[in-house]
Structures are given as structure tokens and as C-alpha cells.
C-alpha positions in Angstrom: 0.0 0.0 0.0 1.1 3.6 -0.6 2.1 5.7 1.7 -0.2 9.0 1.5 1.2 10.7 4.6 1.9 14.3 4.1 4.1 14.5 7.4 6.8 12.3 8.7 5.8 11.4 12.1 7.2 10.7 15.2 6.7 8.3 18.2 6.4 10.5 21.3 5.2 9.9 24.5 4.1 13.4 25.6 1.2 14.6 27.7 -1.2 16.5 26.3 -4.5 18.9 27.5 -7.4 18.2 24.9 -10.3 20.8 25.3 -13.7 19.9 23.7 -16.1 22.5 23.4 -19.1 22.3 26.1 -17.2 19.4 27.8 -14.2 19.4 30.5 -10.4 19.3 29.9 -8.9 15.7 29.7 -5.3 15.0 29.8 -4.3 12.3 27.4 -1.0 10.7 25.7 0.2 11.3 22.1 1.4 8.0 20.5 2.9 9.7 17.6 3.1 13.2 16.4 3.9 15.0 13.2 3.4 18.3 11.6 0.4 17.6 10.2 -1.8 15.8 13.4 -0.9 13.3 16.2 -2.5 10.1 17.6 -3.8 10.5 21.1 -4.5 8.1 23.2 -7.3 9.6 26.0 -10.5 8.3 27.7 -12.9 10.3 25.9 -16.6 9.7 26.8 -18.2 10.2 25.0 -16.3 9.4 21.9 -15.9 12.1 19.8 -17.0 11.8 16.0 -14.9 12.2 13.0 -14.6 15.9 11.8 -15.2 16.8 15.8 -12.7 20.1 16.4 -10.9 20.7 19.6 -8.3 22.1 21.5 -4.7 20.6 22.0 -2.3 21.8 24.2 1.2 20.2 25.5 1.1 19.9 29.2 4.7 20.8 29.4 6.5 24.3 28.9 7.8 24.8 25.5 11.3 27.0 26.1 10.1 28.0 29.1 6.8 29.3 28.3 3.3 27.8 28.0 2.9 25.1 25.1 0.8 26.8 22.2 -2.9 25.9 21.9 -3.2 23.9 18.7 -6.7 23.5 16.8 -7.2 20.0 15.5 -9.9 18.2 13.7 -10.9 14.7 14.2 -10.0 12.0 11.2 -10.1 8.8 12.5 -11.5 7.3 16.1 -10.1 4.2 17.4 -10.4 1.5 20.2 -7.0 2.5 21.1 -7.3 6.4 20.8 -8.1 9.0 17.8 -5.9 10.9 15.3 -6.2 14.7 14.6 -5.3 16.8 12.2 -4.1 19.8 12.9 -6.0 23.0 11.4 -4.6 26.3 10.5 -6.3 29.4 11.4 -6.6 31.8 8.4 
């Protein structure tokens, strides 16, 4: 099968804040991580949907400051976790 990945990714192990609108905070686990998205793996309940937006935030400073807030979209929900894509504000 081709690869149709834009991104290289990564596997990281870094803790993440995930903010969906109307519900509370959860802190989850990225699997892997690119430029593009990352694969989280969170107990979301419920279950968000494919094309759900949220909030994405490292839990740890970046160069001593607060992690950015990054907007991603759902693409794909899994037993194990769901994968994002990260969207850029215009």
C-alpha cells in the first residue's frame, strides 16, 4: 500500500490537555506526532466523532513558556485512541 502521509511522524510519549467544546479538559498521551496531526491516546466519553474540532495543548513548557494551543480536527476514532489533524487558522 502507498504511503499517503503528508508529514513524517514521530513516536512520542508526551502529555497532552485536549479541550472539547461544552465538555471538560482531559489529559491524554500522544502515540505519535507530526506536523500535520498526532495520535492520542485519551479516555474520551463520550467518543468524539470524525470531523469533531478541539483544543490541543502540551502539558509541558515549551522554552520555558506555555505550550501553544493547537486546533485540530478529528479523522479517524479508534479502540486505542483518535488521530487529529491539525488545522490552521486563516
Amino acid at each position: 500500500m502507498r504511503e499517503l502521509r503528508k508529514h513524517e511522524r514521530f513516536e512520542l510519549a508526551l502529555q497532552v490537555r485536549v479541550t472539547r467544546p461544552d465538555r471538560e479538559t482531559i489529559v491524554g498521551t500522544t502515540r505519535d506526532f507530526s506536523n500535520g496531526g498526532a495520535f492520542i491516546h485519551a479516555d474520551f466519553v463520550p467518543s468524539p466523532a470524525a470531523g469533531d474540532e478541539m483544543l490541543l495543548q502540551l502539558t509541558s513548557p515549551v522554552n520555558g513558556q506555555p505550550a501553544p494551543v493547537l486546533k485540530g480536527r478529528v479523522v479517524r476514532v479508534a479502540a486505542e485512541g483518535i488521530a487529529f489533524e491539525f488545522i490552521k487558522d486563516e
